[in-house]
C-alpha positions as CSV (number, residue, x, y, z in Angstrom):
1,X,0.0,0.0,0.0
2,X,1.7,3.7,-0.8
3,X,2.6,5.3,2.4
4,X,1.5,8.7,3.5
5,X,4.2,11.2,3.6
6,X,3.3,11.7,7.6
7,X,1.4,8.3,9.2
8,X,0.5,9.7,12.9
9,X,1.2,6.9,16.0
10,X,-2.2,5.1,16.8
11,X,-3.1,3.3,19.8
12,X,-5.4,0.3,19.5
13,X,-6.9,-1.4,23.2
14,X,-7.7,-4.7,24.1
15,X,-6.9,-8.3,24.0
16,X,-3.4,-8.0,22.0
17,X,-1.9,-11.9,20.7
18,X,1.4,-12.0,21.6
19,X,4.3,-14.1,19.6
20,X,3.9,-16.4,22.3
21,X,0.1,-17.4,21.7
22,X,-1.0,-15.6,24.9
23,X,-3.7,-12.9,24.6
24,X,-2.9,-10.6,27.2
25,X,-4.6,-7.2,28.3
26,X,-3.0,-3.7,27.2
27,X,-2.2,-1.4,24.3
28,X,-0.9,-1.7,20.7
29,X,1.1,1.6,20.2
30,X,1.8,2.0,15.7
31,X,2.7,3.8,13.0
32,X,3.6,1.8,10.0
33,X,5.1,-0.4,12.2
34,X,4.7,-1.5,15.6
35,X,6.2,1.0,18.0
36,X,5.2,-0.4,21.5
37,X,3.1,-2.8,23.3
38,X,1.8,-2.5,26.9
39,X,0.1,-4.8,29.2
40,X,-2.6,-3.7,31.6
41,X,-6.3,-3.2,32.6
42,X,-7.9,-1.0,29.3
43,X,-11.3,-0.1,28.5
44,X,-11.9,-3.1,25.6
45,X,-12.2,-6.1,25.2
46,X,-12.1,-6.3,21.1
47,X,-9.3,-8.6,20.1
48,X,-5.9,-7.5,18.3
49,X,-4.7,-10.1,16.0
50,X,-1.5,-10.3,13.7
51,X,-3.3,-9.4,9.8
52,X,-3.8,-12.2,8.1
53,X,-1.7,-13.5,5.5
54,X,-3.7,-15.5,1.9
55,X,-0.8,-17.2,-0.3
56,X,-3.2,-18.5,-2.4
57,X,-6.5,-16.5,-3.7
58,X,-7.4,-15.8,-7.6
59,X,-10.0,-13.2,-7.2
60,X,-13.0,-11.5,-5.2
61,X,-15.7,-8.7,-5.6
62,X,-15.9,-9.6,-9.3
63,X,-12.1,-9.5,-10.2
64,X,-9.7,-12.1,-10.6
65,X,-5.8,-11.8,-11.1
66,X,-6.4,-12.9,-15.0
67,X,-7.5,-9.4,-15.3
68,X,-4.8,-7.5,-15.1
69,X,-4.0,-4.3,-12.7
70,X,-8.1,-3.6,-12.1
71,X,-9.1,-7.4,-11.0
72,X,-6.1,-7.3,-9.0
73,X,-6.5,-4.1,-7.5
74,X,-10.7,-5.7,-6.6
75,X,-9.5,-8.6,-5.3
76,X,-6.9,-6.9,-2.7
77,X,-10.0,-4.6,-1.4
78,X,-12.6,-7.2,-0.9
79,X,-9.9,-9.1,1.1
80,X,-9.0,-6.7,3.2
81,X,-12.1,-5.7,4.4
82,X,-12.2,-9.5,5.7
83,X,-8.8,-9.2,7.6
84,X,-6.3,-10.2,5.0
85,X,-3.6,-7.7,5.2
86,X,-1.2,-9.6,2.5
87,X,-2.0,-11.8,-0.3
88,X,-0.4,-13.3,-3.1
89,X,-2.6,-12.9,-6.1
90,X,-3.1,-16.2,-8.0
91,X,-2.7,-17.4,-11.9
92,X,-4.5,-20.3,-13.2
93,X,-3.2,-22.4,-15.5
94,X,-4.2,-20.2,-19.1
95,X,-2.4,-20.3,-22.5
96,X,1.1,-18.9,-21.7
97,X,0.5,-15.0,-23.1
98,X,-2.4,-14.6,-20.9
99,X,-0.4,-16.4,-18.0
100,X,2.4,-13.6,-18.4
101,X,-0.3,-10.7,-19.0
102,X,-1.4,-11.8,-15.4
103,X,1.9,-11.6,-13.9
104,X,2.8,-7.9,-15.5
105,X,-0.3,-6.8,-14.2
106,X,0.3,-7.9,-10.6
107,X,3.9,-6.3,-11.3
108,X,2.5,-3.0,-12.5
109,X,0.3,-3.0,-9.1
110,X,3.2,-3.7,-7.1
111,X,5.1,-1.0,-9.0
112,X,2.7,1.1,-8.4
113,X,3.1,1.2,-4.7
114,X,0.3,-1.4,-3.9
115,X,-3.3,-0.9,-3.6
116,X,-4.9,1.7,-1.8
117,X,-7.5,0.0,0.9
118,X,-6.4,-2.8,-0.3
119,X,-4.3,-5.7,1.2
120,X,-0.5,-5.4,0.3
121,X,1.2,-7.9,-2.2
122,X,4.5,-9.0,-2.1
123,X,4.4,-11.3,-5.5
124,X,2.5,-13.5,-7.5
125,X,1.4,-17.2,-6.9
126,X,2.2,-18.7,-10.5
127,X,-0.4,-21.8,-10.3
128,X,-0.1,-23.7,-13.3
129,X,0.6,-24.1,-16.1
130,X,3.2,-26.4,-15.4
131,X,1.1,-29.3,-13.8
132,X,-0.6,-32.3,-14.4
133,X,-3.7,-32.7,-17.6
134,X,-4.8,-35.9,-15.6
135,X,-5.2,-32.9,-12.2
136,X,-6.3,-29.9,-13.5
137,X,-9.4,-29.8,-11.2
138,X,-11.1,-27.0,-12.4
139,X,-8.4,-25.3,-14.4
140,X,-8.4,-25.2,-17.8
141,X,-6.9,-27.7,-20.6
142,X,-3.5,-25.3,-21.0
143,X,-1.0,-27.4,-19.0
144,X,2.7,-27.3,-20.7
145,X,5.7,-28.9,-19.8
146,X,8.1,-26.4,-17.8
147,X,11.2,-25.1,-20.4
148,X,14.2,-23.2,-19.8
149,X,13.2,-20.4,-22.3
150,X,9.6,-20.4,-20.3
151,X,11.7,-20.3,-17.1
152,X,13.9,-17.5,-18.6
153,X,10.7,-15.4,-18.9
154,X,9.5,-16.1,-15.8
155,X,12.6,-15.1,-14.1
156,X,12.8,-11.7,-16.1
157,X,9.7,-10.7,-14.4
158,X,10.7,-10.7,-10.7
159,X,7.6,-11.0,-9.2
160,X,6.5,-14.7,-8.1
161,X,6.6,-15.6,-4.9
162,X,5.2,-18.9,-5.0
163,X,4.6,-21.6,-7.8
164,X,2.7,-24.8,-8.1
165,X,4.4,-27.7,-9.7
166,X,3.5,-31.3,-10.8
167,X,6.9,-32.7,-9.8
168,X,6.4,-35.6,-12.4
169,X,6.9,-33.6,-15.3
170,X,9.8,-33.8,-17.1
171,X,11.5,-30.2,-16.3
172,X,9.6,-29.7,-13.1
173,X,12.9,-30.2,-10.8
174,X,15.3,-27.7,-12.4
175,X,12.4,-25.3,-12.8
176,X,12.0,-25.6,-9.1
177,X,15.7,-25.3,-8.5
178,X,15.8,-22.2,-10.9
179,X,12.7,-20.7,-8.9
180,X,13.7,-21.3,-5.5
181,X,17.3,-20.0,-6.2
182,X,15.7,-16.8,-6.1
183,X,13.4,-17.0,-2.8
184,X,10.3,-18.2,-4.5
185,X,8.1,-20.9,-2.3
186,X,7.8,-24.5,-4.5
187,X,4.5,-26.1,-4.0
188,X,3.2,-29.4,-4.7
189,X,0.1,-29.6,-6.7
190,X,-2.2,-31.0,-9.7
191,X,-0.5,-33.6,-9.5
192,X,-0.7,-37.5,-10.4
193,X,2.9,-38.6,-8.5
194,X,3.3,-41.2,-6.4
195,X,4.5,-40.5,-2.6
196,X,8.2,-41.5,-3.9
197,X,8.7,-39.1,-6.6
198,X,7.7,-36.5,-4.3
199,X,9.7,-37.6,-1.5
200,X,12.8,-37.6,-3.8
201,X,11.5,-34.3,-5.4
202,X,11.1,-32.4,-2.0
203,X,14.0,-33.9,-0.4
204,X,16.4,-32.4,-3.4
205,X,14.2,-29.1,-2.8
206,X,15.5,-29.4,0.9
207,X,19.2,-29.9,0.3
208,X,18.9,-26.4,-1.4
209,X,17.0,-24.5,1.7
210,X,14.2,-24.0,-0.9
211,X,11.0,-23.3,1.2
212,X,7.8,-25.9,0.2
213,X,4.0,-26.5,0.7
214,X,1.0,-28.6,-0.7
215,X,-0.6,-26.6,-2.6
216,X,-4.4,-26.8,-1.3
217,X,-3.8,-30.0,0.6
218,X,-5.8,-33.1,-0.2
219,X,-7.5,-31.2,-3.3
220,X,-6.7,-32.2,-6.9
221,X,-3.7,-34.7,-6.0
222,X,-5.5,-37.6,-4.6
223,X,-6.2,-39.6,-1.5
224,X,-4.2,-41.8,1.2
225,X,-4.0,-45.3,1.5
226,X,-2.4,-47.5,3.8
227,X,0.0,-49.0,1.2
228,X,-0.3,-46.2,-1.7
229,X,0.4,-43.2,1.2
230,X,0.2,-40.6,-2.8
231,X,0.9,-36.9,-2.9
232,X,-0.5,-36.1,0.6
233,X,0.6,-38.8,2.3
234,X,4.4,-38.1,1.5
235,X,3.4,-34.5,2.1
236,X,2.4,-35.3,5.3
237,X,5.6,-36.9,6.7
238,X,7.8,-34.8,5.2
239,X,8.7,-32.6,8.5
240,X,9.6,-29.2,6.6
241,X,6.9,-28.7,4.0
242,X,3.9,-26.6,5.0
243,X,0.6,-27.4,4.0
244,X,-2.2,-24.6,2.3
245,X,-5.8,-26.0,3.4
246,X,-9.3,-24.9,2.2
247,X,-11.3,-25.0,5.3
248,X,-14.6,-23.8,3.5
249,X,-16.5,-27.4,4.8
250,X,-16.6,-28.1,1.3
251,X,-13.3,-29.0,0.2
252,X,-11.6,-30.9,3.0
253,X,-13.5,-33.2,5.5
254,X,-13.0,-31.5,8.9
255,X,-11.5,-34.9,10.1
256,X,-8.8,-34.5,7.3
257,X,-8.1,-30.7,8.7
258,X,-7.5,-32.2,12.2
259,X,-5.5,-35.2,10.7
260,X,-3.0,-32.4,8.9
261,X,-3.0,-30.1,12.5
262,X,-1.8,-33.2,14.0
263,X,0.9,-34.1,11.8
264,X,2.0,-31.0,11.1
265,X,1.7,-28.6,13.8
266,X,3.1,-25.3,12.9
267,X,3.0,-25.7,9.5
268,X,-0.5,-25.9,8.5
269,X,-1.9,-22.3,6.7
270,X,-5.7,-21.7,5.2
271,X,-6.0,-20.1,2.4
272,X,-9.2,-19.5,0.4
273,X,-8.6,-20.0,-3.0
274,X,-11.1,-17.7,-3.8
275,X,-12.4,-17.0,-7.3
276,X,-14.1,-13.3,-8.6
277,X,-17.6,-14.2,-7.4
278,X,-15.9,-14.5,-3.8
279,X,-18.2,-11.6,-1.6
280,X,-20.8,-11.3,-4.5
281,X,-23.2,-14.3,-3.2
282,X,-24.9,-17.4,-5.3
283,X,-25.5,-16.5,-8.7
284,X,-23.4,-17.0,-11.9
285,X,-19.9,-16.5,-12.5
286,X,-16.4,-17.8,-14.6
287,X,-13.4,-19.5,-14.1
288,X,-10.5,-19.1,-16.5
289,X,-13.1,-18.7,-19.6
290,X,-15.1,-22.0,-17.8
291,X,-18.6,-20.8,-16.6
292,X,-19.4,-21.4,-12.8
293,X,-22.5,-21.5,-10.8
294,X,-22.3,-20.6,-6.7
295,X,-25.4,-22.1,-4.9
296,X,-25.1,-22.0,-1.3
297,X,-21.3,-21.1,-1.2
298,X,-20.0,-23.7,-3.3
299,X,-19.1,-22.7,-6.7
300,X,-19.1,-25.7,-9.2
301,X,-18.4,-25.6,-12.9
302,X,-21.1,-27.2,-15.2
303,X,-20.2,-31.0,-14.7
304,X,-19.8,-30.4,-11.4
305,X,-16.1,-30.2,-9.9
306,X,-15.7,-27.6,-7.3
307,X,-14.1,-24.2,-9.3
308,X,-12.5,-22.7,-6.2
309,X,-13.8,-21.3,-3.5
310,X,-15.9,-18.2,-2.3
311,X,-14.3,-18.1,1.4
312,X,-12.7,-15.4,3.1
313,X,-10.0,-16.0,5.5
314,X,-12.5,-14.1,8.4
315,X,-14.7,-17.0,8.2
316,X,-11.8,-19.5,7.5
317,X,-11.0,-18.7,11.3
318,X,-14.1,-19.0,12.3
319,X,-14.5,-22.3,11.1
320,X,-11.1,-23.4,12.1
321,X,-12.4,-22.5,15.9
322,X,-15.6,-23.9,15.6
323,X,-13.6,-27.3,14.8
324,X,-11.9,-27.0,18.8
325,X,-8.8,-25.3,17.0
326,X,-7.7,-22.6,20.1
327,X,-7.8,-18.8,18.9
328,X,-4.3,-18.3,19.1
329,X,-3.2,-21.6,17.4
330,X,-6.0,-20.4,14.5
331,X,-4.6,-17.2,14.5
332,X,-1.1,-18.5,13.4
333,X,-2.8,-20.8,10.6
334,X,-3.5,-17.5,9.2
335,X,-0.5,-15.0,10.0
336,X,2.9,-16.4,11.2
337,X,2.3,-19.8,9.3
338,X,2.1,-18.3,6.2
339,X,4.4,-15.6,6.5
340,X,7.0,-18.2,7.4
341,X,6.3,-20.3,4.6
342,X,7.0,-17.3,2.3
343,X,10.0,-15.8,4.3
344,X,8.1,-12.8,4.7
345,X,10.1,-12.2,8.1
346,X,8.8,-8.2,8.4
347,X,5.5,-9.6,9.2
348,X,2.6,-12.4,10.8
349,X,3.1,-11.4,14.6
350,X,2.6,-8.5,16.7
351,X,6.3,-7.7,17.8
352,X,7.3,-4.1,17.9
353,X,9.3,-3.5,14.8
354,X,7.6,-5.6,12.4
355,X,4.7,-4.0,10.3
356,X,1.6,-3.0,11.8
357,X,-0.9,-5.3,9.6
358,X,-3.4,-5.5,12.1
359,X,-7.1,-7.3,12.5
360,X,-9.4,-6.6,15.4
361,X,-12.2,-8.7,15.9
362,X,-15.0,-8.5,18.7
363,X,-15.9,-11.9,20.7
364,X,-18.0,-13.0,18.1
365,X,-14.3,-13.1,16.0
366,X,-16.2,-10.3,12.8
367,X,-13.8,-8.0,11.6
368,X,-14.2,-4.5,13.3
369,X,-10.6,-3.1,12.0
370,X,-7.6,-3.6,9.7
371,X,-4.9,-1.8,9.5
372,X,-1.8,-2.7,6.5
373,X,1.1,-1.0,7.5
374,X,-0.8,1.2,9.5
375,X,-3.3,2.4,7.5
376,X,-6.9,1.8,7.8
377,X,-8.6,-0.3,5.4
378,X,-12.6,0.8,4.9
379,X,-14.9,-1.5,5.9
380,X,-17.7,-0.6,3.7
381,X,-20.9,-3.0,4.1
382,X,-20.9,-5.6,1.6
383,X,-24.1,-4.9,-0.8
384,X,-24.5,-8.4,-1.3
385,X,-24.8,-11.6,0.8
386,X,-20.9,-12.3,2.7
387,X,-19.3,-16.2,2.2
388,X,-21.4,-18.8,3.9
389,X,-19.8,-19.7,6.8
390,X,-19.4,-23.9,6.9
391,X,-21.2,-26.1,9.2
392,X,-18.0,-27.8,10.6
């Protein structure tokens, strides 16, 4: 977001999360940054969370990142006014102009200085179109195999932060390699591996210091068996990837949620994976060219499979607590997880010195403030019907 020339110290009151998961009575003294934090009786009891960070959302409010500059700049609004303070805006696999159309355009945003009242964006999320034609869940036919020109290209653009890679494809490895040699998180997704090409593909990720993570665990790579463990299985032993999660109550059983919380505590992060009609209600909307229909919060394309999601990460919490996750441990699904997984260090606790990307909620966990960097994100009331929240 572009900074004011002048951004006066603000004091927020109330139930502040500290870095060690305690909420703890006092004051949240910021500018663009945290300046100071006090403990003590104060006259609230609204609750001051780290902002929450999305590494994985393609649209919202009617815009989606295929748009260029304007969808991106909708996307980062609607967002914010649900307590995201950072997101990565999201490609989906496309014919590979429009796929690097998308990506100039969230440059030119970034270049720009960010979105006003929007959520800030460090990078892109390049998903697809290097994964498998036998996973593309809802994304269109436009898979390719990864190339060292295509790679070239990618590179010249400087601004992904995170990619999705079917590690089976021929290419795939020194594409990751080339990607994570600059910073950029490699995840694991549309794909039709086995657990052991996986295993060997994240433990050569590993060796490098490269940073990994299922892309929407569970979702478009297959299930676990007790001899055929698959993508999620060898995902979930591996002790150093993290793991993106749709908790909408549509795309992951909660039992699965709990299953990846246990084996991978501190390392689980929900994401929405939201399309355009995310924060416009049921009606009719598109996918990558691919008509959708959203009845009841679940947005399906015309044969059926699930086209993304309409969630927020607001009710993502929600849900998450709901399921007997504590407030704090939720909390960090949504801020230090993700940060961490992106080595966004500046950011995803409330520690003096870091940014001050800040959600308040009241008891009832609804957004009542956000702040990115210090600035104060509108909450204008939505004209249309907000995500369902799940029954979980």
């Amino acid at each position: 977001m572009p900074a004011a020339q002048t951004l006066y110290a603000q004091t927020l009151h109330g139930q502040i999360l500290h870095p060690d998961g305690v909420f703890r009575p006092g004051s949240l003294r910021f500018g663009t940054q945290i300046e100071a934090l006090t403990s003590g009786d104060v006259p609230s009891d609204l609750l001051i969370l780290p902002g929450f960070i999305d590494t994985h959302v393609h649209g919202g409010a009617g815009g989606d990142t295929m748009d260029g500059p304007t969808g991106v700049r909708q996307l980062a609004r609607l967002h914010a006014q649900h307590g995201t303070t950072t997101l990565l805006p999201t490609t989906i696999t496309h014919r590979w102009p429009e796929v690097l159309a998308a990506l100039r355009g969230v440059r030119e945003v970034m270049d720009a200085g960010g979105v006003v009242g929007g959520a800030d964006i460090p990078g892109a999320h390049l998903e697809g179109p290097f994964i498998s034609p036998g996973r593309l869940g809802a994304q269109p036919p436009h898979a390719v195999l990864p190339h060292p020109n295509l790679t070239a290209e990618l590179l010249a653009l400087k601004v992904i932060r995170a990619v999705t890679l079917a590690p089976e494809l021929p290419g795939a490895l020194e594409l990751a390699r080339a990607l994570a040699g600059v910073g950029v998180r490699i995840g694991i997704g549309h794909t039709r591996a086995d657990a052991e090409t996986v295993s060997a593909f994240l433990s050569a990720l590993h060796e490098l210091g490269a940073r990994t993570c299922a892309t929407h665990l569970y979702n478009a790579m297959g299930g676990i068996e007790g001899r055929t463990p698959g993508v999620a299985g060898a995902l979930l032993a591996d002790p150093h990837a993290f793991l993106e999660i749709i908790l909408d109550g549509i795309h992951v059983h909660p039992t699965s949620f709990l299953l990846a919380r246990a084996a991978a505590p501190g390392r689980v992060l929900l994401i929405t994976d939201a399309m355009r009609a995310a924060g416009l209600g049921d009606g009719d909307s598109e996918l990558g060219g691919q008509p959708v229909t959203v009845r009841d919060g679940k947005a399906t394309l015309p044969d059926g499979t699930i086209a993304g999601s309409v969630l927020t990460l607001d009710v993502a919490l929600r849900n998450a607590v709901r399921l007997g996750v504590p407030l704090a441990e939720a909390s960090r699904m949504l801020s230090a997880a993700p940060a961490a997984s992106l080595g966004l260090t500046d950011r995803g606790e409330l520690r003096v010195g870091l940014r001050a990307d800040l959600t308040v909620l009241d008891n009832d966990l609804n957004v009542k403030a956000v702040y990115v960097g210090g600035h104060a994100i509108p909450l204008h009331p939505s004209q249309e019907s907000t995500p369902t929240e799940a029954n979980v």
